[in-house]
C-alpha positions as semicolon CSV with decimal commas, in nm:
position;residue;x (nm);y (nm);z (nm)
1;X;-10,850;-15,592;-11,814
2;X;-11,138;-15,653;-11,634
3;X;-11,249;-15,909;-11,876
4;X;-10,896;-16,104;-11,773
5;X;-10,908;-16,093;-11,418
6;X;-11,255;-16,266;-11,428
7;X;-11,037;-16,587;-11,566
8;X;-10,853;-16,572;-11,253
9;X;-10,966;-16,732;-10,958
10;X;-10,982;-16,494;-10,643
11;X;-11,162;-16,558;-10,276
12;X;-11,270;-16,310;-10,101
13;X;-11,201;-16,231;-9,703
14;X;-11,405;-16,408;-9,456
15;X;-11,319;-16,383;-9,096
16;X;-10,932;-16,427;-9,061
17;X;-10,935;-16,695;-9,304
18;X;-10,708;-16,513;-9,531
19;X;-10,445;-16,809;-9,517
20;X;-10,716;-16,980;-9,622
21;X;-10,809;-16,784;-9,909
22;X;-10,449;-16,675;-10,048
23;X;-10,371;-17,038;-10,046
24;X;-10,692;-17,134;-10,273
25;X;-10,621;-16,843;-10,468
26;X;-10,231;-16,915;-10,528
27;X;-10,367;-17,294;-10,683
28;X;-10,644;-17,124;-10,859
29;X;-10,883;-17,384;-10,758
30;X;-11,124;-17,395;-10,477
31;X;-11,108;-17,593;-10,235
32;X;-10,727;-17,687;-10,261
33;X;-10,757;-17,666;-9,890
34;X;-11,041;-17,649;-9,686
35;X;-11,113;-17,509;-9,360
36;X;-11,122;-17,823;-9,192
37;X;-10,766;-17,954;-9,359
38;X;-10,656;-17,624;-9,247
39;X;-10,685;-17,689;-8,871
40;X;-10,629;-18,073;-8,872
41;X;-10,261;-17,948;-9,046
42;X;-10,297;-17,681;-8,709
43;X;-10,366;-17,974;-8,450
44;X;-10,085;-18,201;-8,598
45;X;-9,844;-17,932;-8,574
46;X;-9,944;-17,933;-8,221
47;X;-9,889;-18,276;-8,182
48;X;-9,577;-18,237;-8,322
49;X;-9,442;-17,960;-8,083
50;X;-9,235;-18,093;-7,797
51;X;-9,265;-17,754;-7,601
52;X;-9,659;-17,770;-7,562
53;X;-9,744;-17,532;-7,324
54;X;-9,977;-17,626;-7,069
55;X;-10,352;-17,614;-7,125
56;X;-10,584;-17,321;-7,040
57;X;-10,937;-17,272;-7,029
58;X;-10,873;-17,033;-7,361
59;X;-10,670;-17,359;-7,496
60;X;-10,979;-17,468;-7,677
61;X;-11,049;-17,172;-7,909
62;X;-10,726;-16,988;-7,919
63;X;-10,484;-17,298;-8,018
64;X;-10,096;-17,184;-8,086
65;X;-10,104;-17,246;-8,462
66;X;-10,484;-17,096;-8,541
67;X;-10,802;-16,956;-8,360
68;X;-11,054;-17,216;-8,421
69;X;-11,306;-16,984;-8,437
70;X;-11,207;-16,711;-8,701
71;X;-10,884;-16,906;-8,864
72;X;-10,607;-16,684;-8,849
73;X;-10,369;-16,955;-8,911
74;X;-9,993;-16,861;-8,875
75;X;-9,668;-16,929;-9,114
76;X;-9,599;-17,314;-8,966
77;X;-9,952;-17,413;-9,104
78;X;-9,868;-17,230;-9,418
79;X;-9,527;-17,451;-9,483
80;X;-9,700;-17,753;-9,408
81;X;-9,974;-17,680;-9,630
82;X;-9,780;-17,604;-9,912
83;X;-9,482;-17,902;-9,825
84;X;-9,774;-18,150;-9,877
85;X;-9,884;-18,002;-10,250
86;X;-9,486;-18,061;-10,318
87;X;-9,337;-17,698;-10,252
88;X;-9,084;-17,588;-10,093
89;X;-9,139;-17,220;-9,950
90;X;-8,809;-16,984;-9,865
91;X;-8,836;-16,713;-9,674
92;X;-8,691;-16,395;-9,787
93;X;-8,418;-16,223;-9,553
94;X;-8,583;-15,866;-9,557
95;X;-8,242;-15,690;-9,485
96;X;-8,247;-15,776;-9,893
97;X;-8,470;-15,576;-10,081
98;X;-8,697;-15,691;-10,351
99;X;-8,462;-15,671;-10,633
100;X;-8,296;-15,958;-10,469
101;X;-8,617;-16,159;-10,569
102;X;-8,595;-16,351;-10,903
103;X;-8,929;-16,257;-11,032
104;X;-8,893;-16,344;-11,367
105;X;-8,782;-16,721;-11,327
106;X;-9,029;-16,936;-11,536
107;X;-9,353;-17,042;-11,341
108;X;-9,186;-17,389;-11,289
109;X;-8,999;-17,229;-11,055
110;X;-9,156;-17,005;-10,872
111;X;-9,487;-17,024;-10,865
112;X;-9,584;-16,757;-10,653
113;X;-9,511;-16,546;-10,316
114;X;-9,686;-16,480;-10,034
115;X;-9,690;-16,231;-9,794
116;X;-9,758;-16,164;-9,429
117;X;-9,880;-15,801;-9,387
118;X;-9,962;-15,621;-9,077
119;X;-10,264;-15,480;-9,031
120;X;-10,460;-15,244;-8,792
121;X;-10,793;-15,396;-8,729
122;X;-11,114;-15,249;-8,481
123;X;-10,946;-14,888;-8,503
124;X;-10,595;-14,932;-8,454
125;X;-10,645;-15,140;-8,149
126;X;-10,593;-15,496;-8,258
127;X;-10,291;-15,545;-8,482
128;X;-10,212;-15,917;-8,669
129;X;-10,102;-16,012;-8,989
130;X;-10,286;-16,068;-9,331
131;X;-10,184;-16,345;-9,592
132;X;-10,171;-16,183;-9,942
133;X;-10,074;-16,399;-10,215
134;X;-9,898;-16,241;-10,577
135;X;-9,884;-16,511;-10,882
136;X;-9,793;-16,444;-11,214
137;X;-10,067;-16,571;-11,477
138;X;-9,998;-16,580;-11,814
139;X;-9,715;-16,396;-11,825
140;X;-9,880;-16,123;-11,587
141;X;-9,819;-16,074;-11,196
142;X;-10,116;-16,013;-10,980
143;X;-10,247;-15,915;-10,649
144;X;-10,501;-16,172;-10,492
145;X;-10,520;-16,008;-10,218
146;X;-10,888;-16,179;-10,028
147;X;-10,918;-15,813;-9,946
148;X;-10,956;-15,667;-10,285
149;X;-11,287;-15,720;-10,497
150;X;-11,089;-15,876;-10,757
151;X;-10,758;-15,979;-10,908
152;X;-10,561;-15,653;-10,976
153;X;-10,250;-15,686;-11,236
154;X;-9,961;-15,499;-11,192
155;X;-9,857;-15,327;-11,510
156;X;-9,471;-15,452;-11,478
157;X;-9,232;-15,630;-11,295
158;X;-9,127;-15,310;-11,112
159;X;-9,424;-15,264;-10,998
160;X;-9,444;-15,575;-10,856
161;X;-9,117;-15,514;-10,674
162;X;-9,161;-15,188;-10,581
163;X;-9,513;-15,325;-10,376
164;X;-9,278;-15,588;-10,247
165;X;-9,043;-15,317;-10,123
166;X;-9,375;-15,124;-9,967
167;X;-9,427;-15,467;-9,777
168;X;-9,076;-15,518;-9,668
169;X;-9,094;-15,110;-9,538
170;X;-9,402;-15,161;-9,376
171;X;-9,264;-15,512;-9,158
172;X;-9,428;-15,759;-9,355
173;X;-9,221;-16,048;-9,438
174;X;-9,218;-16,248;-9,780
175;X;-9,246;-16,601;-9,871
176;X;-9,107;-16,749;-10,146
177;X;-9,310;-17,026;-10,334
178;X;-9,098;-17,285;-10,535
179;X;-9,192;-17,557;-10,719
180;X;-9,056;-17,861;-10,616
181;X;-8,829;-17,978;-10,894
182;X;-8,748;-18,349;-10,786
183;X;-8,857;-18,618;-10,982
C-alpha cells in the first residue's frame, strides 16, 4: 500500500494553510493554487462584499476571508477557487447522514469532497476549522488530510462513509465537489 500512496500527491500542513494544501492535493498537482492566488481570490471577495465592515488597525492582517499571515482561508475562498477550475461545490445538509452521499458516482462526477473539521489547537484554547480533502484514485478513496504523513486509503466505501458520519457527529460540515458537466 505504501508503495501506492507514494503515486498520490499529498502536501503536508504548514501554518493554517490547509485550504491551501487540500486544494493542491484534491488536483494532484502542485501549485494548482498558490498562496498568493489564494489571497488575491480573498481580497476580491472583499471587494465584492457590499457589507464591508469598517477598517481596524487589525484590518491589515486579520482580513474577513483569510489571515494574511498564517492563511486560514474560509469556505467563500474555497467556492471561488474551485468555481474558477470549472466546479461546482454543494454543500451537504448535515441533518442527512453520509449515506445520503453518492460516493460511488464515476469520477466525472464527483471528483472529490472536502471537509471543514474543527479542531482544538494551543491546548484546547483556540478552536477553528481544518480543510481535509477525500478523493477517490483509481478506484480507491483516500484521506489527504495535510495533517497526516501520507495518503491513507480507506479499505471500502463504508469506511469512507462511516468517517464522513464521524465528521458530521463531530460538527464538521461537508463539501461536495462536482465536476462541471457543461460543454
Amino acid at each position: 500500500m505504501a508503495n501506492e500512496s507514494s503515486q498520490i500527491y499529498h502536501e503536508r500542513q504548514r501554518l493554517q494553510y490547509c485550504l491551501l494544501h487540500s486544494l493542491n492535493s484534491l488536483f494532484q498537482q502542485k501549485d494548482t493554487f498558490t498562496r498568493a492566488r489564494l489571497n488575491a481570490i480573498a481580497e476580491e471577495l472583499l471587494l465584492k462584499d457590499s457589507n464591508r465592515e469598517t477598517w481596524t488597525p487589525l484590518s491589515l492582517v486579520l482580513k474577513p476571508h483569510h489571515n494574511v499571515l498564517t492563511g486560514n482561508y474560509d469556505v467563500n475562498v474555497l467556492i471561488a477557487a474551485l468555481e474558477e477550475k470549472g466546479k461546482n461545490v454543494v454543500w451537504h445538509d448535515r441533518r442527512n447522514g453520509a449515506s445520503s452521499i453518492d460516493i460511488d458516482a464515476p469520477g466525472d462526477v464527483l471528483m472529490g469532497i472536502m471537509l471543514n473539521v474543527p479542531v482544538k489547537r494551543f491546548l484546547g484554547l483556540w478552536r477553528n476549522g481544518h480543510w481535509v480533502t477525500l478523493r477517490k484514485i483509481d478506484g480507491v478513496w483516500y484521506n489527504l488530510d495535510s495533517d497526516l504523513s501520507a495518503p491513507e486509503p480507506f479499505k471500502h466505501v463504508n469506511e469512507v462513509r462511516e468517517f464522513l458520519d464521524s465528521v458530521i457527529g463531530q460538527g464538521g460540515e461537508i463539501l461536495l465537489v462536482m465536476n462541471d458537466n457543461k460543454s
